[in-house]
Backbone as XML, in Angstrom:
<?xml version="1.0"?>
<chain id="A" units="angstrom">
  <residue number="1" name="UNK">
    <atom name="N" x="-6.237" y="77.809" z="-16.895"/>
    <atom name="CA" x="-5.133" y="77.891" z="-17.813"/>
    <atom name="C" x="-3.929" y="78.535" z="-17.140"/>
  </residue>
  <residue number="2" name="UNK">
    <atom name="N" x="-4.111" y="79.676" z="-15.851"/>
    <atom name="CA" x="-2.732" y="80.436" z="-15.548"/>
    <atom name="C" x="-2.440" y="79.177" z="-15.238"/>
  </residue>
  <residue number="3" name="UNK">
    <atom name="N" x="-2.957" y="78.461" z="-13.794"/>
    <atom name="CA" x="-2.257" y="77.502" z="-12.874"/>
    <atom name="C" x="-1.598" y="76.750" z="-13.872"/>
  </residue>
  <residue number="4" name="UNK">
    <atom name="N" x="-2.231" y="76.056" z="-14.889"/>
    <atom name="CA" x="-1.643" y="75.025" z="-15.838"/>
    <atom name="C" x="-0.335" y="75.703" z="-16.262"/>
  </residue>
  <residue number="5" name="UNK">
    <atom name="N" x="-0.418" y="76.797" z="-16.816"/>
    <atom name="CA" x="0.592" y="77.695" z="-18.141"/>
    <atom name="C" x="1.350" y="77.509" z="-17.130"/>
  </residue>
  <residue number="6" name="UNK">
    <atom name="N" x="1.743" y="78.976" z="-16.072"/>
    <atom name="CA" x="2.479" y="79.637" z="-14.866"/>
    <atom name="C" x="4.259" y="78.634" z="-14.919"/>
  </residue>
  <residue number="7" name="UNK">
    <atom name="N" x="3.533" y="76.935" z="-14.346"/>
    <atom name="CA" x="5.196" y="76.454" z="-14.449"/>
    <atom name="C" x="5.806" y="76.258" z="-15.577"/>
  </residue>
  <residue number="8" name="UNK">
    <atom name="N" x="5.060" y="76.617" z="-16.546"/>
    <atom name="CA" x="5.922" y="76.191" z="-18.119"/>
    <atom name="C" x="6.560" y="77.607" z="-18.343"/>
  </residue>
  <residue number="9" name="UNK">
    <atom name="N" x="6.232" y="79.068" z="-17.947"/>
    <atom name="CA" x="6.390" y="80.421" z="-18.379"/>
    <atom name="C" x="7.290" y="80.333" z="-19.348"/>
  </residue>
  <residue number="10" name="UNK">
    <atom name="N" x="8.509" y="79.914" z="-19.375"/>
    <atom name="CA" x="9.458" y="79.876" z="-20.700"/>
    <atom name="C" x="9.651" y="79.126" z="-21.473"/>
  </residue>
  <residue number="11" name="UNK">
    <atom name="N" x="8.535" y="77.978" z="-21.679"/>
    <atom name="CA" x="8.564" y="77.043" z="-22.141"/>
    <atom name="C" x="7.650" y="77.369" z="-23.543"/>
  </residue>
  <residue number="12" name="UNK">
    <atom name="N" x="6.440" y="78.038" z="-23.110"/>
    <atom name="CA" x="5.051" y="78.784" z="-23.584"/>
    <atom name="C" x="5.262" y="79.840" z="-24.306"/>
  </residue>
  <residue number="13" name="UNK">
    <atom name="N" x="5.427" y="79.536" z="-25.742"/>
    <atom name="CA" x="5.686" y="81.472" z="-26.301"/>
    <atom name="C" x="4.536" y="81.758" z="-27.091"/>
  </residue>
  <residue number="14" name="UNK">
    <atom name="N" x="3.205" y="80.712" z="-27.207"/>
    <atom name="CA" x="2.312" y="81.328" z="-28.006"/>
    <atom name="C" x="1.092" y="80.391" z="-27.539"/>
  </residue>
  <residue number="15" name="UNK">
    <atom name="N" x="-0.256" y="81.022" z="-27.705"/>
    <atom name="CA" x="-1.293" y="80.073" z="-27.035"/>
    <atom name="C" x="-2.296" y="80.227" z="-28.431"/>
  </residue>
  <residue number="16" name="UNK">
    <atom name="N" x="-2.726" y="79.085" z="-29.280"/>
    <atom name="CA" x="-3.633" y="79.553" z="-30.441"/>
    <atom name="C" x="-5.333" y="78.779" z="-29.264"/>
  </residue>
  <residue number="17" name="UNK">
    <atom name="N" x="-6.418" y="79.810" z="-29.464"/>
    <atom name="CA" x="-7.679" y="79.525" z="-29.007"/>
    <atom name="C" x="-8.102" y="79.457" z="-29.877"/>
  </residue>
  <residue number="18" name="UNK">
    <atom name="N" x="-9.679" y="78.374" z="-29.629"/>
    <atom name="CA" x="-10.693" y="79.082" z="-30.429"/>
    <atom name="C" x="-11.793" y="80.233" z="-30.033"/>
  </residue>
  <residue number="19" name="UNK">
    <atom name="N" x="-12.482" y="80.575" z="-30.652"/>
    <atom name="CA" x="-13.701" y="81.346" z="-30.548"/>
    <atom name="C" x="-15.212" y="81.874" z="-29.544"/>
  </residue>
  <residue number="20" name="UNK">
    <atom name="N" x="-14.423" y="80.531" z="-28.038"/>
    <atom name="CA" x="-15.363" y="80.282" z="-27.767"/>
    <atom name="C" x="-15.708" y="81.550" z="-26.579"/>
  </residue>
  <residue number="21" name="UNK">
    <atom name="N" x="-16.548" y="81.424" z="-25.500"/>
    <atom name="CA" x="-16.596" y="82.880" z="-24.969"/>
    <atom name="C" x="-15.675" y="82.399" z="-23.380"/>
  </residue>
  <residue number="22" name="UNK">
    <atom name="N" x="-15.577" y="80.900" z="-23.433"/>
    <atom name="CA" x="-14.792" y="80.321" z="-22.349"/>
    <atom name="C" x="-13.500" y="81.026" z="-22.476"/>
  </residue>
  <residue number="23" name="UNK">
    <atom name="N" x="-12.873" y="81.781" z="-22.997"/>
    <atom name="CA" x="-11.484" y="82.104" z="-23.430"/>
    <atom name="C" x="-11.792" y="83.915" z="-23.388"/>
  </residue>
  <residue number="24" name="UNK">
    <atom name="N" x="-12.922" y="84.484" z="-22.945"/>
    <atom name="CA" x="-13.198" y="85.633" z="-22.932"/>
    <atom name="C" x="-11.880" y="86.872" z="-21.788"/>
  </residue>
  <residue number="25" name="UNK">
    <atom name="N" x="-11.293" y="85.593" z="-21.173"/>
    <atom name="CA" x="-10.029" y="86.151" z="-20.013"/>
    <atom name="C" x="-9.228" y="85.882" z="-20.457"/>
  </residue>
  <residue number="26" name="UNK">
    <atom name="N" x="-8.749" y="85.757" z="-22.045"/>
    <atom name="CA" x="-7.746" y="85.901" z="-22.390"/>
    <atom name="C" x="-6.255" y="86.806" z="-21.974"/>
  </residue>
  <residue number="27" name="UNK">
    <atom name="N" x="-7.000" y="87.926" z="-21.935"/>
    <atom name="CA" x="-5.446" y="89.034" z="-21.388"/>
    <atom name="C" x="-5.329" y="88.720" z="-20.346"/>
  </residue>
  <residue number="28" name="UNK">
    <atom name="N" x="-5.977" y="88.112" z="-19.463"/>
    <atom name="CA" x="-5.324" y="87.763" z="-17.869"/>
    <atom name="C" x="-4.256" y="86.102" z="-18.435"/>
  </residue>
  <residue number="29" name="UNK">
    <atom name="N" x="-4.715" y="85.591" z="-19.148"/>
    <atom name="CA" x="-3.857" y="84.511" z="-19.254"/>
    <atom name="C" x="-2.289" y="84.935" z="-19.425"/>
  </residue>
  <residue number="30" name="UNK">
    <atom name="N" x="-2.579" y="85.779" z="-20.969"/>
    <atom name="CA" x="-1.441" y="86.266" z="-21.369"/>
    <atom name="C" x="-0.504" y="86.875" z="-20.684"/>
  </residue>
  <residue number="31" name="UNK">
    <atom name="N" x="-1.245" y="87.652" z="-19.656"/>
    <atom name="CA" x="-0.049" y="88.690" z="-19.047"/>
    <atom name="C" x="0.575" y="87.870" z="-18.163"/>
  </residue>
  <residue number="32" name="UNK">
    <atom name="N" x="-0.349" y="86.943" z="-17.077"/>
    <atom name="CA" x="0.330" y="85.993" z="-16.198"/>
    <atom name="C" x="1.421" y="84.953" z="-16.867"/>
  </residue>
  <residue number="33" name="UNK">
    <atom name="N" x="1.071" y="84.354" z="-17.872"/>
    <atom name="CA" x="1.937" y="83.539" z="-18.665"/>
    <atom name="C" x="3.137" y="83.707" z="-19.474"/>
  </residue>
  <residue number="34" name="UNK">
    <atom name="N" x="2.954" y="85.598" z="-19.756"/>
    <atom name="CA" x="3.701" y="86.155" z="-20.580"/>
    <atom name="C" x="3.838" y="85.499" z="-21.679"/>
  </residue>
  <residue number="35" name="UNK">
    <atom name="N" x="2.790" y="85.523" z="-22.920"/>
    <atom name="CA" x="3.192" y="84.950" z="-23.720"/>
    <atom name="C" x="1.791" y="85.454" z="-24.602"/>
  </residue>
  <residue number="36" name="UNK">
    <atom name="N" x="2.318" y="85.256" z="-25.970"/>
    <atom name="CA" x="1.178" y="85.800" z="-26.996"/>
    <atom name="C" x="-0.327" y="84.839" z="-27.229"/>
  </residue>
  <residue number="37" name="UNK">
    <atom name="N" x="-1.302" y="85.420" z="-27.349"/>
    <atom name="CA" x="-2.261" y="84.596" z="-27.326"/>
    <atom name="C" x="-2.969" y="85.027" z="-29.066"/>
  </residue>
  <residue number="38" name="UNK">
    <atom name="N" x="-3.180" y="83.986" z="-29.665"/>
    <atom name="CA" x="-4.082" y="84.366" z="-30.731"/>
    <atom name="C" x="-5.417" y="83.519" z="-30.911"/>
  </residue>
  <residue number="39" name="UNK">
    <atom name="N" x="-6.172" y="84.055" z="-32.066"/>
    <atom name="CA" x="-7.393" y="83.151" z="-31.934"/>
    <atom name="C" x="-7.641" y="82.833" z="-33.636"/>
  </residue>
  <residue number="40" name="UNK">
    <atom name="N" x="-7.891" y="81.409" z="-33.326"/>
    <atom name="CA" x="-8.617" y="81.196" z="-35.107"/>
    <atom name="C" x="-9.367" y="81.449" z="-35.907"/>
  </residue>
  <residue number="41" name="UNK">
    <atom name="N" x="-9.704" y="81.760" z="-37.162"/>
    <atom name="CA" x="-10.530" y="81.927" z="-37.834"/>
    <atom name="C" x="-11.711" y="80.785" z="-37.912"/>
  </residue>
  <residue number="42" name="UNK">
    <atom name="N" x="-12.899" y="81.360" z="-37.832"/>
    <atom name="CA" x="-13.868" y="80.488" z="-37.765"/>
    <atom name="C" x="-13.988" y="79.438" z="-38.693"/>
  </residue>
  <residue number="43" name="UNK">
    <atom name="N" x="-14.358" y="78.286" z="-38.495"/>
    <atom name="CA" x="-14.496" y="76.955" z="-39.215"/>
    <atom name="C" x="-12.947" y="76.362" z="-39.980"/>
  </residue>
  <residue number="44" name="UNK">
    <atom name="N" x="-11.741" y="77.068" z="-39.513"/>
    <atom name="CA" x="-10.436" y="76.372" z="-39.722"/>
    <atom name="C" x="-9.963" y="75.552" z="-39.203"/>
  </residue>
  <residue number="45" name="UNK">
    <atom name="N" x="-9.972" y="74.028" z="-38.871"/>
    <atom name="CA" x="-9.656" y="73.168" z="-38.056"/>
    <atom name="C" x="-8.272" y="73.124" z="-37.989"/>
  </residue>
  <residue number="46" name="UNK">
    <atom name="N" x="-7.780" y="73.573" z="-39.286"/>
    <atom name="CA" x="-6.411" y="73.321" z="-39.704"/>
    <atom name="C" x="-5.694" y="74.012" z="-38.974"/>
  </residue>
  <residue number="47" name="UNK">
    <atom name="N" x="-5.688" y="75.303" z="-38.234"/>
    <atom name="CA" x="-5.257" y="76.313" z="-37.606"/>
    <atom name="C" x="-5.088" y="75.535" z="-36.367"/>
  </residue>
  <residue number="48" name="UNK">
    <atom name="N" x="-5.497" y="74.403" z="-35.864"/>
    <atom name="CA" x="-6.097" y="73.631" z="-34.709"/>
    <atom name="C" x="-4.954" y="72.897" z="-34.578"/>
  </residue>
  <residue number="49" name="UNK">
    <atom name="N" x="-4.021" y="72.050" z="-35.152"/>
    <atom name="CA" x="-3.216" y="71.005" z="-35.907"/>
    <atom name="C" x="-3.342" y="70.294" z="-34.270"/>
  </residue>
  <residue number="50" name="UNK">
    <atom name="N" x="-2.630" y="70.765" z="-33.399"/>
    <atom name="CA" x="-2.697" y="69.704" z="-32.164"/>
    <atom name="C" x="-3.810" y="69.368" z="-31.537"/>
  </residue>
  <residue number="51" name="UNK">
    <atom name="N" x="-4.759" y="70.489" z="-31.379"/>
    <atom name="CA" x="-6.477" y="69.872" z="-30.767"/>
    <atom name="C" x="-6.890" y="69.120" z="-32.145"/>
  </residue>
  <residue number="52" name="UNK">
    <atom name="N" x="-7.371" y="69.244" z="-33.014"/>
    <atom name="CA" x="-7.642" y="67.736" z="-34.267"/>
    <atom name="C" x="-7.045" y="66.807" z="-34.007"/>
  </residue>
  <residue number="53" name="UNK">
    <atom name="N" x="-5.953" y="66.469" z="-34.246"/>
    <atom name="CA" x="-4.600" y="65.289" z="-33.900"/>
    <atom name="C" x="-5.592" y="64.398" z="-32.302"/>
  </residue>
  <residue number="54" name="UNK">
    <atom name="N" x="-5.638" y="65.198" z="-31.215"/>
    <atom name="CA" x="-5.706" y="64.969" z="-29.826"/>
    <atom name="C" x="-7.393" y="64.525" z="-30.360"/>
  </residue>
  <residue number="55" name="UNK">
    <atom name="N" x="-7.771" y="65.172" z="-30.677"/>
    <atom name="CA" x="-9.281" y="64.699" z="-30.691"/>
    <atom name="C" x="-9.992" y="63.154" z="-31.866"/>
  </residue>
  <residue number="56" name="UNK">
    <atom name="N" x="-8.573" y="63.451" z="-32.718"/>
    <atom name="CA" x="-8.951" y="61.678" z="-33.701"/>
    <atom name="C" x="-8.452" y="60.965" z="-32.479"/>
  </residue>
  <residue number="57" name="UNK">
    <atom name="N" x="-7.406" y="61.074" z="-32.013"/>
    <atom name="CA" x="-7.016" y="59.938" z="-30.833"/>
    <atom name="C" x="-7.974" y="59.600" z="-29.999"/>
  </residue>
  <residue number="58" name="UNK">
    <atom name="N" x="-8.788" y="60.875" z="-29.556"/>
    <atom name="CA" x="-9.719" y="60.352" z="-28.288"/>
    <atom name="C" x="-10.949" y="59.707" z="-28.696"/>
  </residue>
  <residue number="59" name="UNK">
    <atom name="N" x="-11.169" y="60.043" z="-30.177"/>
    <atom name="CA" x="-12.214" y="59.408" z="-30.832"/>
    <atom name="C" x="-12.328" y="57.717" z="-31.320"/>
  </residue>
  <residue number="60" name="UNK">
    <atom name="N" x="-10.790" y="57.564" z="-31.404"/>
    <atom name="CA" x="-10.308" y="56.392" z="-31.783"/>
    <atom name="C" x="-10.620" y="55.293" z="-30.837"/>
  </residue>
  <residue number="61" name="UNK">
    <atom name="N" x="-9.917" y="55.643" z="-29.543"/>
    <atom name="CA" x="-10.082" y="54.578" z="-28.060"/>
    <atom name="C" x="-10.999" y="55.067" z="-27.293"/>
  </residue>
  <residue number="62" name="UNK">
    <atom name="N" x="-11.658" y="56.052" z="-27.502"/>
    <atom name="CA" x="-12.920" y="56.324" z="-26.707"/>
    <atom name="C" x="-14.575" y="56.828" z="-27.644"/>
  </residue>
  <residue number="63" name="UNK">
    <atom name="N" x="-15.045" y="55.687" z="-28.672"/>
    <atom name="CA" x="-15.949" y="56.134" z="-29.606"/>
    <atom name="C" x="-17.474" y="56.392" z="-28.791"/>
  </residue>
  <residue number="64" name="UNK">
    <atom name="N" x="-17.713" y="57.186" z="-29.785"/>
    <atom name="CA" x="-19.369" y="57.566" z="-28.763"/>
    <atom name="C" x="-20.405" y="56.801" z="-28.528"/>
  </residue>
  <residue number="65" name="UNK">
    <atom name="N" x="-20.959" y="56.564" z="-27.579"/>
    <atom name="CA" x="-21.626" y="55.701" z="-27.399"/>
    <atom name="C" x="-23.610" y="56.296" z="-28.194"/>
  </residue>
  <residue number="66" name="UNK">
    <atom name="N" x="-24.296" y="55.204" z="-28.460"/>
    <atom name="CA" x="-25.227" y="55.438" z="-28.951"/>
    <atom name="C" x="-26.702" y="55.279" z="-28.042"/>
  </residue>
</chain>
């Protein structure tokens, strides 16, 4: 996430996560990125609005195979 964030720095003023423990280096993101990081309340997708959105799309042209 720094490498990704780093060239946007003023572009980036807030990062919403979820819950997971992959995101456990949060304050290293933040401080490198300078920018606020928050996290969602459990089982709110809605809090999500752009990962939902991104994920009907990928579901759409890429459905699961059985």
């Amino acid at each position: 996430m720094i490498r990704l964030l780093t060239p946007r720095r003023g572009a980036v003023q807030t990062v919403t996560l979820d819950n997971g423990s992959e995101f456990a280096n949060h304050e290293a993101v933040a401080t490198a990125v300078t920018t606020s990081i928050y996290f969602c309340d459990p089982y709110c997708s809605g809090q999500r609005g752009i990962n939902e959105n991104t994920n009907g799309v990928i579901r759409q042209y890429c459905p699961q195979r059985d």
